[in-house]
N, CA, C and O atoms as a Tinker XYZ file with bonds, in Angstrom:
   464  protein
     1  N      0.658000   -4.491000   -4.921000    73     2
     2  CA     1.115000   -5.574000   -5.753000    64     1     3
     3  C      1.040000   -6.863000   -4.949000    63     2     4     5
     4  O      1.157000   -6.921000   -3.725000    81     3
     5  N      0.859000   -7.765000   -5.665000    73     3     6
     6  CA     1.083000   -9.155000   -4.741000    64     5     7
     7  C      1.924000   -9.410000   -3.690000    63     6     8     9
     8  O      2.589000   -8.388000   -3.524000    81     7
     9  N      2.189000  -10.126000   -3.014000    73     7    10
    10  CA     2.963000  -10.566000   -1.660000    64     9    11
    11  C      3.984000  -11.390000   -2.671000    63    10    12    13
    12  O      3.752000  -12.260000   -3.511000    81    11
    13  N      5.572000  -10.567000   -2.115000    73    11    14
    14  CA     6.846000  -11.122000   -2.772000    64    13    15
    15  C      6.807000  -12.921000   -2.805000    63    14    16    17
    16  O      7.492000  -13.732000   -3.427000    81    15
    17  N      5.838000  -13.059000   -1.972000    73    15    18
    18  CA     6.505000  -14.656000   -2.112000    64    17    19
    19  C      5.154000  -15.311000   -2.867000    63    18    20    21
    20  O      4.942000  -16.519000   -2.770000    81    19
    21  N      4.211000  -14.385000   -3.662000    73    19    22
    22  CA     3.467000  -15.312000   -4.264000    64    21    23
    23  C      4.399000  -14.776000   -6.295000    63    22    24    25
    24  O      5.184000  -13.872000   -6.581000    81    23
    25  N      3.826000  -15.746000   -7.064000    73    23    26
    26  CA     4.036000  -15.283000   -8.478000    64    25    27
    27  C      2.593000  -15.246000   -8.978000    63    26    28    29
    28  O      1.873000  -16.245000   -9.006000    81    27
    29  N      2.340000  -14.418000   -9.245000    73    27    30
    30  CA     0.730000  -14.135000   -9.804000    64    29    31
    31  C      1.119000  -13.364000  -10.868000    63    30    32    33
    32  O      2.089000  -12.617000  -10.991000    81    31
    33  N      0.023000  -13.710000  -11.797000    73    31    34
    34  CA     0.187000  -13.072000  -12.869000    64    33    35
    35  C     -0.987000  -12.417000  -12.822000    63    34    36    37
    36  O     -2.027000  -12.746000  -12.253000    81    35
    37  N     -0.562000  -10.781000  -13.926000    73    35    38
    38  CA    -1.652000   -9.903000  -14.235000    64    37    39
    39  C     -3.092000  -10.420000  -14.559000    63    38    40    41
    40  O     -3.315000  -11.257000  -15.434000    81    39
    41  N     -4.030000   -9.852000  -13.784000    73    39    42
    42  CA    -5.568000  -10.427000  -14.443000    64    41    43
    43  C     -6.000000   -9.171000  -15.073000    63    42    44    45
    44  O     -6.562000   -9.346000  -16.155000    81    43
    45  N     -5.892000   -7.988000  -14.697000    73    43    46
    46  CA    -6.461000   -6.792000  -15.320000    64    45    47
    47  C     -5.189000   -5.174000  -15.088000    63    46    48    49
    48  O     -4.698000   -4.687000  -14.070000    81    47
    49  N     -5.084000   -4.850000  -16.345000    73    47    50
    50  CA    -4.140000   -3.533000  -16.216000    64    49    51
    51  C     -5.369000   -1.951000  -17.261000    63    50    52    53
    52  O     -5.775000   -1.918000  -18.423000    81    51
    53  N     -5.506000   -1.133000  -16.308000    73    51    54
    54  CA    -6.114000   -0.519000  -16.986000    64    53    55
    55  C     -5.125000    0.623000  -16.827000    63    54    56    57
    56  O     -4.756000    0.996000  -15.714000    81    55
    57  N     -4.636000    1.261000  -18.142000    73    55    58
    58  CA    -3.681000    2.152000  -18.644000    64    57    59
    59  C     -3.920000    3.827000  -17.833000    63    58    60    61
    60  O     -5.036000    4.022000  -17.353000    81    59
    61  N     -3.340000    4.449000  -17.767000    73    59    62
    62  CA    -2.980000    6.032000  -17.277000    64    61    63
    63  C     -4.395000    6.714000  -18.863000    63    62    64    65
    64  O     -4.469000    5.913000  -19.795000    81    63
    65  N     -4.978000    7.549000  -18.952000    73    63    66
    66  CA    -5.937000    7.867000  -19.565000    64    65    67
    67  C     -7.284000    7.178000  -20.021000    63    66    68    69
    68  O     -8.293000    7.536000  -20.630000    81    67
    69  N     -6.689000    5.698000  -19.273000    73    67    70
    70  CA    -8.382000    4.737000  -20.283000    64    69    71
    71  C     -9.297000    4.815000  -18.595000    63    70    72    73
    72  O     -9.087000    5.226000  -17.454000    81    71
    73  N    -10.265000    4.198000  -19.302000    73    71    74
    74  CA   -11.011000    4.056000  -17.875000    64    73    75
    75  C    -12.514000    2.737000  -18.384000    63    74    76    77
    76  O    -13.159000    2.431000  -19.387000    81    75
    77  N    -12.418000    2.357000  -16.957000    73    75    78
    78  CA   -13.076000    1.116000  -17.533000    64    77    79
    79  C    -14.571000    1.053000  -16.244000    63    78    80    81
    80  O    -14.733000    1.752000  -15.244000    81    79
    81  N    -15.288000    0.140000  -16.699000    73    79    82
    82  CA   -16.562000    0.317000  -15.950000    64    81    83
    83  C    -17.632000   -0.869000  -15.985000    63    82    84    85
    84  O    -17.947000   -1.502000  -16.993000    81    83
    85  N    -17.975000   -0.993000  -15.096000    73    83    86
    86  CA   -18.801000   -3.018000  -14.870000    64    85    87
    87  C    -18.434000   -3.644000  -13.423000    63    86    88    89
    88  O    -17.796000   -3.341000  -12.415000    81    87
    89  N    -18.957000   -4.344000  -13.761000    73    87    90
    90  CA   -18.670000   -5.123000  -12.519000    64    89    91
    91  C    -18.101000   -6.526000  -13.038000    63    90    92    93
    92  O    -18.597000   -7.292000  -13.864000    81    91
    93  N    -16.950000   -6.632000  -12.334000    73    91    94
    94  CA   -15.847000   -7.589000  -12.626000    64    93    95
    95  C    -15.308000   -8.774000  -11.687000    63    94    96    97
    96  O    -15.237000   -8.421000  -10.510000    81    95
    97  N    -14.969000   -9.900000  -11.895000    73    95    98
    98  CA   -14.767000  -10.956000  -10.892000    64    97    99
    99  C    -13.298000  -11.607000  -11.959000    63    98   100   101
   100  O    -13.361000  -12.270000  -12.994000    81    99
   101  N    -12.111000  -11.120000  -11.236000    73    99   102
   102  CA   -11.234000  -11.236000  -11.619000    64   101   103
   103  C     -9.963000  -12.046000  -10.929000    63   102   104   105
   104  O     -9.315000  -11.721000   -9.935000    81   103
   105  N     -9.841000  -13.026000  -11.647000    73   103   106
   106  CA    -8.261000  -13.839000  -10.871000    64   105   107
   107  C     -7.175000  -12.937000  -11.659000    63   106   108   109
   108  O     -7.232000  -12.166000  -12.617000    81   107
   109  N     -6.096000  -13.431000  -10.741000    73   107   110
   110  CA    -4.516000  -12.569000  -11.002000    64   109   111
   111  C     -5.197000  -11.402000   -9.907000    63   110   112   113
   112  O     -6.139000  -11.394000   -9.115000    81   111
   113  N     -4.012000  -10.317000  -10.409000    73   111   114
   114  CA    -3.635000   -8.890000   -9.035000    64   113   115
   115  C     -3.733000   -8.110000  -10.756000    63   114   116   117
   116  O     -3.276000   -8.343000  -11.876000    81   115
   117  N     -4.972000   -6.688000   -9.836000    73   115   118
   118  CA    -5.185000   -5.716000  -10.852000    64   117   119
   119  C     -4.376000   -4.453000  -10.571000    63   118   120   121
   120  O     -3.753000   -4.015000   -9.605000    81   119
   121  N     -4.645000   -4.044000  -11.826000    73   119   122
   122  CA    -3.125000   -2.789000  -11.379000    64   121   123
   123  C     -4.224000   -1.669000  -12.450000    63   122   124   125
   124  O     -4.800000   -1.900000  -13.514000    81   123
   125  N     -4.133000    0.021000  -11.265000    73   123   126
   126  CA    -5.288000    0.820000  -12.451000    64   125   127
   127  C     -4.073000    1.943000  -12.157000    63   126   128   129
   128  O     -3.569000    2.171000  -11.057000    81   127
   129  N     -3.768000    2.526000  -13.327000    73   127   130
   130  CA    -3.238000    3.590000  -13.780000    64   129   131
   131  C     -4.500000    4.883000  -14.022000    63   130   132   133
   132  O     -4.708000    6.039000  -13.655000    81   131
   133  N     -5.075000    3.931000  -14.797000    73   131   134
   134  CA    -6.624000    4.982000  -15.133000    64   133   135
   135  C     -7.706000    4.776000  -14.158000    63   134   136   137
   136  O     -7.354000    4.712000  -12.981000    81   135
   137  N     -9.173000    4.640000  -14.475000    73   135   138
   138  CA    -9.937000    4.618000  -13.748000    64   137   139
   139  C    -11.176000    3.957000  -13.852000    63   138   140   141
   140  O    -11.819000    3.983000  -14.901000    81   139
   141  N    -11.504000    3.450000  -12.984000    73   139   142
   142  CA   -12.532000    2.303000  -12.843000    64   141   143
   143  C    -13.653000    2.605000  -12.153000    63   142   144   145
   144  O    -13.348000    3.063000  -11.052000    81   143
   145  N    -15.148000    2.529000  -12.377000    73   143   146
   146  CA   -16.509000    2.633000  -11.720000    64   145   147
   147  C    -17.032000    1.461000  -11.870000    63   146   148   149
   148  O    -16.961000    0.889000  -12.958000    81   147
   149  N    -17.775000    0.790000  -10.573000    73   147   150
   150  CA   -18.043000   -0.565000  -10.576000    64   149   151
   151  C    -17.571000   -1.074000   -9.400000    63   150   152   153
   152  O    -16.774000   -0.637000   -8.570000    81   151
   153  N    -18.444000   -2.440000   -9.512000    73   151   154
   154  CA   -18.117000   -3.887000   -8.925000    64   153   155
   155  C    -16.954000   -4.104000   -9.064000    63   154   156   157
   156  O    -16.366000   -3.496000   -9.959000    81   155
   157  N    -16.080000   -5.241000   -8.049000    73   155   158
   158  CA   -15.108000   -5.687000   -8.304000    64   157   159
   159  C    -14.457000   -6.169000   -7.351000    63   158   160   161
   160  O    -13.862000   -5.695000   -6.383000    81   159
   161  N    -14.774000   -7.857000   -8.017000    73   159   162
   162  CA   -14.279000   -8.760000   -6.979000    64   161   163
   163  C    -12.427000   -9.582000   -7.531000    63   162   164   165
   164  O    -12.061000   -9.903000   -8.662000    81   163
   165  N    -11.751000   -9.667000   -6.353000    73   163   166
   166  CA   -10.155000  -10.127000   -7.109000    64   165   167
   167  C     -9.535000  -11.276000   -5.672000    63   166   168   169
   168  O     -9.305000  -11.309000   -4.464000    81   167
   169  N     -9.513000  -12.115000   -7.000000    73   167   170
   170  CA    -8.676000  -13.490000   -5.608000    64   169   171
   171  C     -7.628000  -12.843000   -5.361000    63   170   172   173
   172  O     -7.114000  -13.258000   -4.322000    81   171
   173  N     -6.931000  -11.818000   -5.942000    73   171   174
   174  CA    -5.558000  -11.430000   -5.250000    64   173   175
   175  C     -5.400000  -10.194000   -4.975000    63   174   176   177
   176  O     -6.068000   -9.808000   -4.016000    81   175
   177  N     -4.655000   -9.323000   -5.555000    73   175   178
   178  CA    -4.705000   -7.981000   -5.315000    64   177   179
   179  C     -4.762000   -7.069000   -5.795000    63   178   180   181
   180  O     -4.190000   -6.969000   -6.881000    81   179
   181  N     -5.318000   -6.181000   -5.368000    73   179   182
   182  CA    -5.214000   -4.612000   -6.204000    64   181   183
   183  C     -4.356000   -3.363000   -5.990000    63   182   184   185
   184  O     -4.099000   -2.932000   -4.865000    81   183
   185  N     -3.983000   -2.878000   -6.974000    73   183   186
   186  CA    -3.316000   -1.885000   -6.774000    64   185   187
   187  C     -3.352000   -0.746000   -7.472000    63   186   188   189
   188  O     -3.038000   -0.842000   -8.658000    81   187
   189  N     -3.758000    0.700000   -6.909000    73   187   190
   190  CA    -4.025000    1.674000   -7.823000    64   189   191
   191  C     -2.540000    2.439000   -7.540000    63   190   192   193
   192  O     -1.904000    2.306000   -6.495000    81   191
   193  N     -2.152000    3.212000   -8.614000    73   191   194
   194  CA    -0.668000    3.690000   -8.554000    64   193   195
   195  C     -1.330000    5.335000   -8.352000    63   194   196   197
   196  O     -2.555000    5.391000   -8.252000    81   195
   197  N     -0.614000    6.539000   -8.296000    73   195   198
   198  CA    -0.999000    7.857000   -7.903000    64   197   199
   199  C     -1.574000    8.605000   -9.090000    63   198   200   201
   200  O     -1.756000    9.820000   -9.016000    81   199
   201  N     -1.888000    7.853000  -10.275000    73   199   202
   202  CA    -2.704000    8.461000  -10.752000    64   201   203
   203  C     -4.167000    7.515000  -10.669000    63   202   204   205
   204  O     -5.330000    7.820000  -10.934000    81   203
   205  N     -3.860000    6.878000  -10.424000    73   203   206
   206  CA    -5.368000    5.747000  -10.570000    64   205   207
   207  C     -6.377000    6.437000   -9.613000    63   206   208   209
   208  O     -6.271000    7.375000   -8.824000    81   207
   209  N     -7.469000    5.560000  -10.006000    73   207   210
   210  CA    -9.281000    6.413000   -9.688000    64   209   211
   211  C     -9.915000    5.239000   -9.679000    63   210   212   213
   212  O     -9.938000    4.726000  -10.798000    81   211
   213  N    -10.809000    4.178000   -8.245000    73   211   214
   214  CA   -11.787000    3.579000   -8.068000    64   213   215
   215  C    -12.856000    4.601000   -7.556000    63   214   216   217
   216  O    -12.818000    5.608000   -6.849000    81   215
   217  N    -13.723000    3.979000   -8.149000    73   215   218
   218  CA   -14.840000    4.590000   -7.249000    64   217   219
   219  C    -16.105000    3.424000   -7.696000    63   218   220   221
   220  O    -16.329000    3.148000   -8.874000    81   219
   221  N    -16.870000    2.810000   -6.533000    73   219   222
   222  CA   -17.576000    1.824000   -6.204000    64   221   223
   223  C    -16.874000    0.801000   -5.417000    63   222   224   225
   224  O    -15.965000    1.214000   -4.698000    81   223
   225  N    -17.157000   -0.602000   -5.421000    73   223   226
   226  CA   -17.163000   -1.566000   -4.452000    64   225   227
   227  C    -16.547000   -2.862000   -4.537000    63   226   228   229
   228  O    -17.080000   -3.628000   -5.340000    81   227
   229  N    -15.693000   -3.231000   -3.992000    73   227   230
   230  CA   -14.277000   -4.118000   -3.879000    64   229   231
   231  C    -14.404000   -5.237000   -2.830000    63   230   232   233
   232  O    -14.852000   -5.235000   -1.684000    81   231
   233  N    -13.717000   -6.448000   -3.812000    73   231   234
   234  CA   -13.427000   -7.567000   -2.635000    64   233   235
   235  C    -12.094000   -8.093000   -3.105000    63   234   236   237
   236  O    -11.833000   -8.636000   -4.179000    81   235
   237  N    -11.323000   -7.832000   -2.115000    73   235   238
   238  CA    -9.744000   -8.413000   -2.881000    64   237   239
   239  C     -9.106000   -8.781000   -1.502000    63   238   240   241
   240  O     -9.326000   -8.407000   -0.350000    81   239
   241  N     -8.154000   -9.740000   -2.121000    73   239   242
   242  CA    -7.116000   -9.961000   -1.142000    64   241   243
   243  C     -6.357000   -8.743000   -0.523000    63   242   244   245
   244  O     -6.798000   -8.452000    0.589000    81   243
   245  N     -5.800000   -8.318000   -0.760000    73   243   246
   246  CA    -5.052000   -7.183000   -0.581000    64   245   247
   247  C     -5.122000   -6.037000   -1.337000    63   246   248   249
   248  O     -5.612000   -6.063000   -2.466000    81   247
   249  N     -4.809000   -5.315000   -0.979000    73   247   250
   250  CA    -4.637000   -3.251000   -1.554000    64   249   251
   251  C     -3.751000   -2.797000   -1.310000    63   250   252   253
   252  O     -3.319000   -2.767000   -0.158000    81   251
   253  N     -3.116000   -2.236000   -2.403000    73   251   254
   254  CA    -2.072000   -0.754000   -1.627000    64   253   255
   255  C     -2.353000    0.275000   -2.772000    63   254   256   257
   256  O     -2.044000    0.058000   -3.943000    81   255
   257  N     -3.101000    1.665000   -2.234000    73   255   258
   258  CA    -3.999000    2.613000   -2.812000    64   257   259
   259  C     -2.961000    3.627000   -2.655000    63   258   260   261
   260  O     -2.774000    3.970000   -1.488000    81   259
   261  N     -2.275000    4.164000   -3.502000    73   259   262
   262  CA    -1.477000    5.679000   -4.187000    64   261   263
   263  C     -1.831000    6.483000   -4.310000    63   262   264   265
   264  O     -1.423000    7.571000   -3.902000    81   263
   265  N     -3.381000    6.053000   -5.369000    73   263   266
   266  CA    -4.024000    7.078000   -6.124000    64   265   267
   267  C     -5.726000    7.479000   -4.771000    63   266   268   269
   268  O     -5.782000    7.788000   -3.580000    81   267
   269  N     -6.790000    7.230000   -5.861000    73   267   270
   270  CA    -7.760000    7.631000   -5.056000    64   269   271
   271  C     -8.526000    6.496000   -4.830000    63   270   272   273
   272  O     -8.206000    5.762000   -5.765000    81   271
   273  N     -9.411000    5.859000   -4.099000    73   271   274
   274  CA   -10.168000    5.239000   -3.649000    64   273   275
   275  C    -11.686000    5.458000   -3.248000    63   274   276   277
   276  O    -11.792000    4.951000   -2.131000    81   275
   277  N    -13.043000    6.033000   -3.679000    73   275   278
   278  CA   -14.368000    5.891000   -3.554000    64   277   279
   279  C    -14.863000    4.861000   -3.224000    63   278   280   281
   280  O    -14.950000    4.030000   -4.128000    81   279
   281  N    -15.357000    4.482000   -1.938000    73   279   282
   282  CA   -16.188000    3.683000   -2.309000    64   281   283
   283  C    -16.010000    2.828000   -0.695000    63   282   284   285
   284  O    -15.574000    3.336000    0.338000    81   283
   285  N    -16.673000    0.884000   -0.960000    73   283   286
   286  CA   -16.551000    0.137000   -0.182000    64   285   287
   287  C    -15.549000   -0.732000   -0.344000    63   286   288   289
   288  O    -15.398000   -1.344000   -1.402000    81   287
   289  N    -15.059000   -0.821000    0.302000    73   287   290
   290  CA   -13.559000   -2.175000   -0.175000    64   289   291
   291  C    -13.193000   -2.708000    1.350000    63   290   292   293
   292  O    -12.764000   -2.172000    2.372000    81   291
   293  N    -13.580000   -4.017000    0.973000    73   291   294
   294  CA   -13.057000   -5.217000    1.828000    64   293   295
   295  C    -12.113000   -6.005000    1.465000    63   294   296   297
   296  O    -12.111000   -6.836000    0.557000    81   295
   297  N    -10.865000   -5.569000    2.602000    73   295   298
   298  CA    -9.660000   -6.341000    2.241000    64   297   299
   299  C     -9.307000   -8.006000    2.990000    63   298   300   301
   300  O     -9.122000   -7.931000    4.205000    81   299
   301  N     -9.212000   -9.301000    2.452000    73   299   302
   302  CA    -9.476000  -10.494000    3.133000    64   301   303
   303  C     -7.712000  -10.488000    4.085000    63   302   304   305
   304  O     -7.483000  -11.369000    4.914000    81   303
   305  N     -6.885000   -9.617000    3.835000    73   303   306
   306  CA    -5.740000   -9.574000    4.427000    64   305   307
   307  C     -5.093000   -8.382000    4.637000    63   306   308   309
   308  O     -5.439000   -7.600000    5.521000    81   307
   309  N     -4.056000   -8.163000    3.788000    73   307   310
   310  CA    -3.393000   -6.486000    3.835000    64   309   311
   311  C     -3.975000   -5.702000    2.986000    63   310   312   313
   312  O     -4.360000   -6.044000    1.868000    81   311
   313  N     -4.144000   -3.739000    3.863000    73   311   314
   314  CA    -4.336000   -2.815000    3.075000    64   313   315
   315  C     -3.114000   -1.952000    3.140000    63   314   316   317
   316  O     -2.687000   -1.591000    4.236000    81   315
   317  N     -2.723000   -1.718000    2.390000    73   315   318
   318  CA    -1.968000   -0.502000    2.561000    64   317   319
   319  C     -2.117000    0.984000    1.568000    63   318   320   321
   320  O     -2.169000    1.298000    0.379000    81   319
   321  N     -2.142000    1.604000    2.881000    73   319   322
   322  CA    -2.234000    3.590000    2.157000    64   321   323
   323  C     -1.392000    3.587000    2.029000    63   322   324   325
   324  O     -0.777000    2.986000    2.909000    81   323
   325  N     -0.418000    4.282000    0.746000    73   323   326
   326  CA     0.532000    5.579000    0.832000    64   325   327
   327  C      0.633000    6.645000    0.882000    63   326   328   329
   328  O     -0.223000    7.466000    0.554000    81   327
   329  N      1.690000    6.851000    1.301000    73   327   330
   330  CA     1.747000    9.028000    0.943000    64   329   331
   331  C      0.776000    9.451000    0.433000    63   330   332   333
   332  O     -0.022000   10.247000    0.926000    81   331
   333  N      0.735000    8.784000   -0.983000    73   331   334
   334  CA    -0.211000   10.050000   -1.907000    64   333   335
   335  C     -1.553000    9.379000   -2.304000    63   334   336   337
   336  O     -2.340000    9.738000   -3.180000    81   335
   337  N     -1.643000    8.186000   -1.348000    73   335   338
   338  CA    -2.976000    7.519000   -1.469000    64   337   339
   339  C     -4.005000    8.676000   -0.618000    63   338   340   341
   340  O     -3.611000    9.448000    0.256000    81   339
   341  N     -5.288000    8.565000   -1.091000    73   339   342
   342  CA    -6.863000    9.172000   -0.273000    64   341   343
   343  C     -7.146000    7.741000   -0.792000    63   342   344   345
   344  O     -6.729000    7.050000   -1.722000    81   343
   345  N     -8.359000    7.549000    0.578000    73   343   346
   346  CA    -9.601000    6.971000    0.836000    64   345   347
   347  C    -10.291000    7.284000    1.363000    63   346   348   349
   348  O    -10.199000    7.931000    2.406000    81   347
   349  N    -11.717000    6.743000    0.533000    73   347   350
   350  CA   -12.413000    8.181000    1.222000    64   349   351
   351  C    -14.120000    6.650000    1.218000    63   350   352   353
   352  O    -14.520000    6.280000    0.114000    81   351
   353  N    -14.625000    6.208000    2.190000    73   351   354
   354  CA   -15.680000    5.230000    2.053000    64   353   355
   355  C    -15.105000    4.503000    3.668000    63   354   356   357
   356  O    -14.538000    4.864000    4.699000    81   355
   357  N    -15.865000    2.907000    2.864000    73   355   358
   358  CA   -16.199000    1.597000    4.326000    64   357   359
   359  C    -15.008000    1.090000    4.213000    63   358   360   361
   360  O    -14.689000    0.885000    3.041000    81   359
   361  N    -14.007000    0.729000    5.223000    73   359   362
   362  CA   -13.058000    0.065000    4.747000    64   361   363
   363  C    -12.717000   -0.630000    6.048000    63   362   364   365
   364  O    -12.420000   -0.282000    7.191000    81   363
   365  N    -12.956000   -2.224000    5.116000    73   363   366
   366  CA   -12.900000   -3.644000    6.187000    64   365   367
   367  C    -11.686000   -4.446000    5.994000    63   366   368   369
   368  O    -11.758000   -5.155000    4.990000    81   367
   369  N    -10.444000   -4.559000    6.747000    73   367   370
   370  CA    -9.326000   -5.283000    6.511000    64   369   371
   371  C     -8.829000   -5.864000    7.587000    63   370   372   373
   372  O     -8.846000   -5.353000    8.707000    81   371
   373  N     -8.332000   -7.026000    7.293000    73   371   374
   374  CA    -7.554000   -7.634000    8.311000    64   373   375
   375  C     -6.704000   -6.769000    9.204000    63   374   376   377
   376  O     -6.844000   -6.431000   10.379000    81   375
   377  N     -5.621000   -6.464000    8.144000    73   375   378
   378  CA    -4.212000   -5.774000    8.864000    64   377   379
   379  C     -4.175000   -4.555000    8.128000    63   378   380   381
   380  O     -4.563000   -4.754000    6.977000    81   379
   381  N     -3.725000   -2.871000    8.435000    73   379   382
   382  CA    -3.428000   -1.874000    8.058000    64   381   383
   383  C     -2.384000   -1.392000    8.266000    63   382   384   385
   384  O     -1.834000   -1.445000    9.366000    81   383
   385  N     -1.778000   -0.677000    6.981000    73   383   386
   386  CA    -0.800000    0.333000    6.970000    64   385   387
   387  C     -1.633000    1.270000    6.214000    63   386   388   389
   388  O     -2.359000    1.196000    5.222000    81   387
   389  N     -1.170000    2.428000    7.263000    73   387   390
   390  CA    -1.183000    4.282000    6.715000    64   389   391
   391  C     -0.197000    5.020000    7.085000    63   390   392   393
   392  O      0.202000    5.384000    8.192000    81   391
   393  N      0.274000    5.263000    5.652000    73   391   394
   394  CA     1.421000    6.176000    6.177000    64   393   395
   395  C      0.949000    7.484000    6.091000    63   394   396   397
   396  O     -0.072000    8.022000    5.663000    81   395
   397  N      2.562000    8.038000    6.913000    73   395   398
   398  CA     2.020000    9.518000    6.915000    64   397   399
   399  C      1.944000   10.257000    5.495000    63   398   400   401
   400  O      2.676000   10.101000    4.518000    81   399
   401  N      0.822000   11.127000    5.670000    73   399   402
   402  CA     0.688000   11.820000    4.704000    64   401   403
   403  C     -0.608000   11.775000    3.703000    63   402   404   405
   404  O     -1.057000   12.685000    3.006000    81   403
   405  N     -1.068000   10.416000    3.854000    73   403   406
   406  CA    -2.050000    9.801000    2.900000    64   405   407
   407  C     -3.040000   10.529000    3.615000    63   406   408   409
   408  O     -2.759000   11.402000    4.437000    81   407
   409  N     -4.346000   10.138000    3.276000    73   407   410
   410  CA    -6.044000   11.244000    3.632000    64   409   411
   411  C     -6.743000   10.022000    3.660000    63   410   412   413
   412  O     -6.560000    9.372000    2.630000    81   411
   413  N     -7.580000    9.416000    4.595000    73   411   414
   414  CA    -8.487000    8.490000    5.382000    64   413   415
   415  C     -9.707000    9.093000    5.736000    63   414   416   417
   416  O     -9.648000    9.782000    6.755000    81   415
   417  N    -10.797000    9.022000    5.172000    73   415   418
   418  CA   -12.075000    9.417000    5.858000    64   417   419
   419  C    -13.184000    8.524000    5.243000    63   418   420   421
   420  O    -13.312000    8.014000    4.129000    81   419
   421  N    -13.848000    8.519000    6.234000    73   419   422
   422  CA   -14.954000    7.169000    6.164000    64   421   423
   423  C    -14.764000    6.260000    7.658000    63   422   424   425
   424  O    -14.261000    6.556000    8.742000    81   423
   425  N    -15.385000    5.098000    7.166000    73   423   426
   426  CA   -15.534000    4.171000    8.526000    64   425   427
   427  C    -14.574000    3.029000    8.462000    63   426   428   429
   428  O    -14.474000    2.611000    7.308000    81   427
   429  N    -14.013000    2.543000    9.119000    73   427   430
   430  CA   -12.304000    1.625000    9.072000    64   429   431
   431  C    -12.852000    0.336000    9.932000    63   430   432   433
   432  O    -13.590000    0.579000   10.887000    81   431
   433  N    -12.661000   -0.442000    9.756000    73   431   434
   434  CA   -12.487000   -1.629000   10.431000    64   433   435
   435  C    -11.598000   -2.414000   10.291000    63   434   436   437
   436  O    -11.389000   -2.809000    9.144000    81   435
   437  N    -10.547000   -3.051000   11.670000    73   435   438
   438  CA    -9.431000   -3.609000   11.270000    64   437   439
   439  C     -9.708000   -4.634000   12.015000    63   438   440   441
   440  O    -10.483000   -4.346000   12.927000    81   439
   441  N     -9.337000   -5.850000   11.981000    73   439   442
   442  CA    -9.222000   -6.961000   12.759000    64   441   443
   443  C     -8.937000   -7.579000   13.446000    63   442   444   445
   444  O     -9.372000   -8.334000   14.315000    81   443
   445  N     -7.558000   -7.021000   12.762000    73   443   446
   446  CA    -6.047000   -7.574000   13.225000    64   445   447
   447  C     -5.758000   -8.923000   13.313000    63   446   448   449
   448  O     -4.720000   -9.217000   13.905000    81   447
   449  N     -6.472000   -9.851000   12.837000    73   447   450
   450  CA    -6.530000  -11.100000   12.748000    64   449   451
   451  C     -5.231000  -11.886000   11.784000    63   450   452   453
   452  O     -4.899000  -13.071000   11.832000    81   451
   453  N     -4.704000  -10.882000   10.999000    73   451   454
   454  CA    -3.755000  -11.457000   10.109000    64   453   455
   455  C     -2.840000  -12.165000   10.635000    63   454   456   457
   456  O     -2.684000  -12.145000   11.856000    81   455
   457  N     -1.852000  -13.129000    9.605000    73   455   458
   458  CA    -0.938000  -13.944000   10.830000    64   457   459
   459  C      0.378000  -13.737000   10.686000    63   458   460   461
   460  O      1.270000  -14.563000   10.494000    81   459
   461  N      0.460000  -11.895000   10.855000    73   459   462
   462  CA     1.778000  -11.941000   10.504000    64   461   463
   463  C      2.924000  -11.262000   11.733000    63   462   464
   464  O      4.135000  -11.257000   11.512000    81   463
């Protein structure tokens, strides 16, 4: 979800059973319950909850992945895994959190450049 100290509003919510597909260039922070194939670029952030499903290629401010993750995704600041997040692809971010429990495989690049 967005960073507590921004107010952003929703740009894209895709529901628990729908699933959506294209390539997308989206302002606001996206939130996927269901599941998405495709492009997809976001000035702010994304967030898949533990049932959500990307699979293809991402440019967002930030992430925090629950559900599953395919693909390439470049984060311009924070990523964060949870528990019941997998990622499984290229993954380019400033700053990382993985907690325990979550599943990571693929190639990671961190920066650490963030300024926090």
């Amino acid at each position: 979800m967005p960073s507590k100290n921004k107010q952003e509003k929703l740009g894209l919510y895709i529901p628990k059973g729908a699933h959506q597909s294209g390539d997308l260039n989206i302002e606001g922070f996206i939130r996927i319950d269901g599941s998405f194939s495709g492009n997809l670029f976001c000035e702010s952030a994304l967030f898949i909850s533990a049932t959500g499903l990307f699979e293809g290629e991402a440019d967002v401010e930030e992430a925090e992945i629950s559900g599953n993750y395919k693909g390439n995704l470049r984060v311009r600041s924070r990523f964060s895994l949870t528990k019941s997040g997998t990622f499984n692809g290229l993954l380019d971010a400033e700053v990382a959190s993985i907690e325990a429990g979550s599943r990571l495989s693929g190639e990671v690049r961190i920066s650490g450049m963030g300024n926090e």
